[in-house]
C-alpha positions as CSV (number, residue, x, y, z in Angstrom):
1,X,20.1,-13.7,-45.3
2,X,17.5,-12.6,-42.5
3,X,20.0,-12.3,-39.8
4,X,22.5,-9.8,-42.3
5,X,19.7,-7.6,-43.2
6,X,18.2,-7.6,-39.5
7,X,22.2,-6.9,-38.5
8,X,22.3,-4.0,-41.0
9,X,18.7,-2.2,-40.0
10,X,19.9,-2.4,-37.0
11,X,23.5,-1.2,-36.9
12,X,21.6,1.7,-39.1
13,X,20.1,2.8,-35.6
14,X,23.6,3.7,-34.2
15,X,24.5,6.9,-33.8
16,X,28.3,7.0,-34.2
17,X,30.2,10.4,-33.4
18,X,33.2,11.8,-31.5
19,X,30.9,12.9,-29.2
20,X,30.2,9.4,-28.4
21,X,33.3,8.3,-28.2
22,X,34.8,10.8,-25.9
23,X,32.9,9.6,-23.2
24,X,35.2,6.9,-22.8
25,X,39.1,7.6,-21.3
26,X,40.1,5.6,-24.6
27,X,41.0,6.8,-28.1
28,X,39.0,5.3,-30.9
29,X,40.9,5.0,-34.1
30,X,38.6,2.7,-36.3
31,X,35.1,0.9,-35.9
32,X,34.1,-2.1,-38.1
33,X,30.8,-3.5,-38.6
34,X,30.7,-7.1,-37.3
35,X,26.7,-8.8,-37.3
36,X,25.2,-6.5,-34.9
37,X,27.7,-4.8,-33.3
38,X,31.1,-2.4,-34.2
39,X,34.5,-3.7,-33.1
40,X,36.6,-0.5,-32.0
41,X,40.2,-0.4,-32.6
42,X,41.5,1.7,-29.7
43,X,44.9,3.3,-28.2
44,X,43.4,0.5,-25.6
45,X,43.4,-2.8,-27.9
46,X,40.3,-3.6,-29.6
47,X,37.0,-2.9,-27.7
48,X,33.2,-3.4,-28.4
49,X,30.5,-0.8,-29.4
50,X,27.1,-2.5,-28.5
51,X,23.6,-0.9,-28.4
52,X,21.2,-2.5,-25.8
53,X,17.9,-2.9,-26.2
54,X,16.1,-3.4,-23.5
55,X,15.8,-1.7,-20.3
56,X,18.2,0.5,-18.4
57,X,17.5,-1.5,-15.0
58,X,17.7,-5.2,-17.0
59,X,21.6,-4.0,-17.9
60,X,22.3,-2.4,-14.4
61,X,20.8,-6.1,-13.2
62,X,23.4,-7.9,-15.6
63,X,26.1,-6.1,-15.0
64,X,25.9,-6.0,-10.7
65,X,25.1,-10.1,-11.5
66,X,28.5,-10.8,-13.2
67,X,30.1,-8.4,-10.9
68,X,29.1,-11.2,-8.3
69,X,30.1,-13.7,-10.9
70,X,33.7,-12.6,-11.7
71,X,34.5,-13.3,-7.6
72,X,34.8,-16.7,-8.6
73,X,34.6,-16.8,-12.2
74,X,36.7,-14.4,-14.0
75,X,35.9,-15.9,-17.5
76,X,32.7,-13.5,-18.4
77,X,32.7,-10.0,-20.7
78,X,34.1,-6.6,-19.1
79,X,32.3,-3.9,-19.3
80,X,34.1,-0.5,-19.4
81,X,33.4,2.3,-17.3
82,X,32.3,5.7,-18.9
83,X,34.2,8.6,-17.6
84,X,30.9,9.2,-15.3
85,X,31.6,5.9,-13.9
86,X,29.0,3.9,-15.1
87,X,29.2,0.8,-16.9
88,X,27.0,2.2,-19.8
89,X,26.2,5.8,-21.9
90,X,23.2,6.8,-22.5
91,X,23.6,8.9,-25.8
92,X,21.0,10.5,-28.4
93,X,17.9,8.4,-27.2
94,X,20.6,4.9,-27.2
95,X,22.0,3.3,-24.2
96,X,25.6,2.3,-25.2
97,X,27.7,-0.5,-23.7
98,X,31.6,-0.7,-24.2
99,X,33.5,-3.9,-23.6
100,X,36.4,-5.3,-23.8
101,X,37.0,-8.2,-26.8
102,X,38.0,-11.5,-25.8
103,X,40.2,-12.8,-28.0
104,X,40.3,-16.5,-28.8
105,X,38.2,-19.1,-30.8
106,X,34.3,-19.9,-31.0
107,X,33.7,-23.0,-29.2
108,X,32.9,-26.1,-31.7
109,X,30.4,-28.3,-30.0
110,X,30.8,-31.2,-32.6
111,X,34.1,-31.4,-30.7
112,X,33.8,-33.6,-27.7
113,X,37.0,-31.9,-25.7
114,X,35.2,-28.1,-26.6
115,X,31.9,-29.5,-25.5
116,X,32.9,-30.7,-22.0
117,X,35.4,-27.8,-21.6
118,X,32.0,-25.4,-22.0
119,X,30.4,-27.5,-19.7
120,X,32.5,-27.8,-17.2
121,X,32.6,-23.9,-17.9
122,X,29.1,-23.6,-17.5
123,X,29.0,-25.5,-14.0
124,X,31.6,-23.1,-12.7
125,X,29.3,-19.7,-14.2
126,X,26.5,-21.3,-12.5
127,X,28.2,-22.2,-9.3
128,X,29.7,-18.6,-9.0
129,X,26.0,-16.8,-9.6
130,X,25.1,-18.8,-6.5
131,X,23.3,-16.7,-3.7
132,X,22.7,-14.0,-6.1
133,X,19.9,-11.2,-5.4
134,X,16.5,-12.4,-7.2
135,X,14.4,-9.7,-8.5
136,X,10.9,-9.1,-10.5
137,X,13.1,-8.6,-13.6
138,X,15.2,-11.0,-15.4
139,X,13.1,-13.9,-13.3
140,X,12.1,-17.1,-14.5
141,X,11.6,-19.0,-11.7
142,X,8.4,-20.6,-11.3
143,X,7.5,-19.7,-14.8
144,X,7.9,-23.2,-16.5
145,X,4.3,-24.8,-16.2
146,X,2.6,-22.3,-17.1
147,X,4.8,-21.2,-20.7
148,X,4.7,-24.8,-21.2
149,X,0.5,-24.3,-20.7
150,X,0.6,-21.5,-23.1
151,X,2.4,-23.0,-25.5
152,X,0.6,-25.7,-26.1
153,X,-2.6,-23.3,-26.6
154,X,-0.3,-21.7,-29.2
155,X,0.1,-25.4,-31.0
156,X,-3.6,-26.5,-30.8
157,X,-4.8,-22.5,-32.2
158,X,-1.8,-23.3,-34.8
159,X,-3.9,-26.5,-35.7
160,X,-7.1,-25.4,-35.6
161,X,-6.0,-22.0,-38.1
162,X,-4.0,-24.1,-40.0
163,X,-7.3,-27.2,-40.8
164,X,-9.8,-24.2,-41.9
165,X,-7.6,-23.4,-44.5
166,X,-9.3,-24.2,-47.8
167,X,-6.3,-23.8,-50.0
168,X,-3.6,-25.7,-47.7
169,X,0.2,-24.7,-48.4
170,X,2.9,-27.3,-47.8
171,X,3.9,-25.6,-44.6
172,X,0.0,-26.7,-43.3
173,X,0.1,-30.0,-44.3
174,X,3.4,-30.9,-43.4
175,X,2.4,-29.0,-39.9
176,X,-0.2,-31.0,-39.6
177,X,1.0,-33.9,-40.3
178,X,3.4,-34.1,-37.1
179,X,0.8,-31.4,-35.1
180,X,-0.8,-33.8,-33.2
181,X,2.5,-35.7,-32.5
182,X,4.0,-32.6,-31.1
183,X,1.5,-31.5,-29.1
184,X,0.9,-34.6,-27.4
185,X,5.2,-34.3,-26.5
186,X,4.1,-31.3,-24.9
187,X,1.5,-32.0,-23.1
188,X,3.8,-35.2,-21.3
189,X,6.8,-32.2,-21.1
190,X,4.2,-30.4,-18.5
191,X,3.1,-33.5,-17.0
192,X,6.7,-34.7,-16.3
193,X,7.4,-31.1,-15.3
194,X,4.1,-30.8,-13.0
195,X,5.4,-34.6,-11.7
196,X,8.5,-33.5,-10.9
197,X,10.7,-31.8,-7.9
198,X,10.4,-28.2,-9.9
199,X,8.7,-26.0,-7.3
200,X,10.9,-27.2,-4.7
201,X,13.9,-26.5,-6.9
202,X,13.3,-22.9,-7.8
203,X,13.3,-22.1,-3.9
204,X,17.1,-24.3,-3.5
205,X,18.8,-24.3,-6.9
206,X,18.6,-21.0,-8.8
207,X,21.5,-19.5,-10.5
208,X,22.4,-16.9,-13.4
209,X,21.2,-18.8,-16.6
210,X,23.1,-17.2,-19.8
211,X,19.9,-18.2,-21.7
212,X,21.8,-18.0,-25.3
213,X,24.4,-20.9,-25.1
214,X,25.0,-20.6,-29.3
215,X,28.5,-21.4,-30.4
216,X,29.6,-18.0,-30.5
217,X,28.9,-17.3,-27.2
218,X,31.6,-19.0,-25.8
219,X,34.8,-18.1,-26.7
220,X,38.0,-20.3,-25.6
221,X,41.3,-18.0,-25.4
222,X,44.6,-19.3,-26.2
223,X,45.2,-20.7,-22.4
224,X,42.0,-23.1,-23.1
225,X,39.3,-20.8,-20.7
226,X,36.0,-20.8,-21.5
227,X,34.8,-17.1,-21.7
228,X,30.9,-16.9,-22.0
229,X,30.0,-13.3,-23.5
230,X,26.8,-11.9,-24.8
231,X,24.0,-12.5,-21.8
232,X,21.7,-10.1,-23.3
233,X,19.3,-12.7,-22.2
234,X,20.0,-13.6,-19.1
235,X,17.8,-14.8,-16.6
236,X,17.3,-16.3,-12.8
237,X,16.4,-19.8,-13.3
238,X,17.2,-23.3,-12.5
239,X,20.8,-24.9,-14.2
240,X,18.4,-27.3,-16.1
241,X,17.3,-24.4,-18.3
242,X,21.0,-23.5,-19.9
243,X,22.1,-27.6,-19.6
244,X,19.0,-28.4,-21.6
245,X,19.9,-25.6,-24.3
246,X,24.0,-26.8,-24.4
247,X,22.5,-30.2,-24.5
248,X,20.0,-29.2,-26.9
249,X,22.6,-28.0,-29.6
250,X,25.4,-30.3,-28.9
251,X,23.4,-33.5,-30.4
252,X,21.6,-31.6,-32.9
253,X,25.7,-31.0,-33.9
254,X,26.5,-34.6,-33.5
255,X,23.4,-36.9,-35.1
256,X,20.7,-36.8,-31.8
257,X,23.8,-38.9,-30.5
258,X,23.2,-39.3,-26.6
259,X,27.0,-39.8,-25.6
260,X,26.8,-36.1,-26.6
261,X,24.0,-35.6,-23.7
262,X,26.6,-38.0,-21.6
263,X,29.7,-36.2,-22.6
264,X,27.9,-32.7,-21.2
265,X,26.6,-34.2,-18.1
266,X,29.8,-36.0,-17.4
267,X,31.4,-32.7,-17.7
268,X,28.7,-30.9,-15.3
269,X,28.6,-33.7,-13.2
270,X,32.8,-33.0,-12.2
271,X,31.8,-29.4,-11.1
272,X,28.1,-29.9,-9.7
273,X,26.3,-32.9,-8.5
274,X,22.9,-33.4,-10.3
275,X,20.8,-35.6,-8.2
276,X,18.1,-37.4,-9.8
277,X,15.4,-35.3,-8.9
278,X,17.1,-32.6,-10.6
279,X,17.7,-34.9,-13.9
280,X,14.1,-35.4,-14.0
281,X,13.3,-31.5,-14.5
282,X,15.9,-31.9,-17.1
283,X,14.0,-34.3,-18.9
284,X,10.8,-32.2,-19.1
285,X,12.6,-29.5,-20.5
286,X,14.2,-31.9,-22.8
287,X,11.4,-33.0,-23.6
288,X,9.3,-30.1,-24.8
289,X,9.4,-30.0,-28.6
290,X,10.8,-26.3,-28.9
291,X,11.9,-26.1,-32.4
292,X,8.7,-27.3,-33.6
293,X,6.9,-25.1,-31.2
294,X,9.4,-21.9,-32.8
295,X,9.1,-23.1,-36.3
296,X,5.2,-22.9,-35.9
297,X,4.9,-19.9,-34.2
298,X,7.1,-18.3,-36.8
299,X,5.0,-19.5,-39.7
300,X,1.4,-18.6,-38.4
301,X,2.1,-15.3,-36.0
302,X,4.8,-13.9,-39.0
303,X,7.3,-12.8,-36.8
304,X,10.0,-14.1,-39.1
305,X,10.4,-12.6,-42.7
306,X,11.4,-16.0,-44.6
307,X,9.6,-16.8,-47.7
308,X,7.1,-20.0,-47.8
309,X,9.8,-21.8,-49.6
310,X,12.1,-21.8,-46.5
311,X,9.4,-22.0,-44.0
312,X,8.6,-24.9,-45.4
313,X,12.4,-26.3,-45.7
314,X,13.1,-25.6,-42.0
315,X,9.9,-27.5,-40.9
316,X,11.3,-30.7,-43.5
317,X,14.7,-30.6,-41.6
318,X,12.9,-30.4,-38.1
319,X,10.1,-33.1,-39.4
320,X,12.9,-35.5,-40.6
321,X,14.7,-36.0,-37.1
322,X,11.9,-37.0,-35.5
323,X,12.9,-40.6,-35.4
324,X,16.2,-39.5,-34.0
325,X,14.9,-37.2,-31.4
326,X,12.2,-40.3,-30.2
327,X,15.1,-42.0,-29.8
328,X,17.1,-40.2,-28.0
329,X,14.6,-39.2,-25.1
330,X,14.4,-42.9,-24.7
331,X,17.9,-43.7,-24.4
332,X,17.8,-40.0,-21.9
333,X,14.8,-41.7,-19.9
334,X,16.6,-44.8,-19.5
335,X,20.0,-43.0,-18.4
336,X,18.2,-40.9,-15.7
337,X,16.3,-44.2,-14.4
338,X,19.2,-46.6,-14.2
């Protein structure tokens, strides 16, 4: 219910008008509301209204990186060019992107030929964003250690806030309960990570990461390509970062099952070599306990408006696999060192 109220607020921000529209060297006959965004039915086949919002230079950064992309990769979003020529409008205090819609299905990752079509996909992105410019914004290289270092500050202030409560809610107690747990996955996450090849990796192995690998974000077309759309978040980091996200999501789909970790890699693996070294970096980030980390960062700093009730159901769900997720590191640890 969050996500549909936060949608409506902020489709309410939109200023829709002809004024807008014309702009663009398209007629718009209809726009439809759909989560955060308005689907336009044009003279030119159905496009997409988006409002960005972030900065000006972050989009003119996204859009010159899939420029580079679509050389060798053809399967991202389009954005349409304004009638000044730019890939954006900047209209009543809003910057405005148009794109075109790709039309096709949401990619199901509890299906074993969708997930190693998207990651075969996502080797190909990342191969294409190869010897892309780097620059201060939208960078993430180098970054790891010390999030990973602040994070786990977060945790332990979570802890501490959470034991001088006199009147403990069920969120606290359940937190604390794993806390210790959690924060002691963290701190081997950055050891591994500090261990590891990582510096020497962010100066060889750098691509485009899409940063928002969700279902939805990658949408397979009727000829069976794998479009990736939506990198509002994109950054410059190592592959790792968007394998350990697919990765992330595809066994959390299927049961913490680690032929669903194989199935991925296998898929990866056909497109771009991952050495060993690089597997290892993989396992730090795979090891770093993010949902607990978001969970309790949600609760405690209220950036989230849920209720205690749900707070506390999310934490259950994410306290209950914990068994599952043990496991599977092990059988990941073993995999990389055999």
């Amino acid at each position: 219910m969050e996500y549909k109220f936060r949608d409506k607020v902020y489709l309410s921000t939109y200023m829709l008008d002809t004024e807008l529209f014309d702009r663009y060297n398209f007629l718009v006959e209809d726009a439809v509301p759909i989560r955060s965004v308005f689907i336009l039915k044009t003279n030119e086949g159905l496009k997409i209204l988006k409002k960005i919002d972030y900065k000006l230079e972050e989009l003119e950064y996204i859009y010159e990186a899939l420029n580079h992309i679509r050389r060798t990769y053809p399967y991202v979003i389009n954005f349409k060019q304004s009638i000044e020529g730019k890939p954006y409008v900047e209209y009543q205090g809003g910057i405005y992107v148009v794109l075109d819609l790709i039309e096709g299905r949401e990619c199901i990752y509890e299906n074993p030929v969708d997930l190693i079509g998207a990651s075969k996909a996502l080797a190909k992105l990342h191969s294409a964003s190869e010897g892309i410019k780097v620059k201060d914004i939208r960078n993430n290289l180098y970054k790891m250690e010390a999030n990973i270092i602040k994070k786990i500050k977060e945790l332990n202030m979570c802890r501490d806030f959470a034991k001088l409560h006199l009147n403990k809610s069920d969120f606290d107690k359940l937190f604390l309960e794993y806390a210790d747990y959690y924060i002691d996955e963290a701190t081997q996450a950055l050891n591994k990570l500090q261990k590891s090849e990582y510096r020497r990796l962010c100066r060889e192995r750098y691509v485009l990461c899409h940063h928002d690998l969700a279902h939805h974000n990658i949408i397979v077309d009727n000829e069976d390509n794998y479009y990736f759309v939506d990198f509002d978040y994109a950054v410059v980091d190592l592959p790792y970062h968007d394998l350990c996200n697919l990765i992330t999501k595809a066994i959390k789909h299927n049961m913490w099952n680690i032929d669903m970790a194989d199935t991925v890699l296998q898929g990866y693996r056909s497109i771009n070599e991952l050495k060993k070294d690089e597997l290892e970096v993989l396992y730090a980030y795979l090891l770093f306990p993010q949902d607990f980390y978001d969970i309790t960062i949600s609760y405690y700093m209220k950036t989230r408006g849920w209720d205690e009730d749900e707070f506390f159901e999310k934490l259950k769900r994410k306290a209950e696999y914990k068994d599952d997720r043990e496991r599977f590191l092990k059988d990941f640890k073993e995999f990389i060192e055999g």
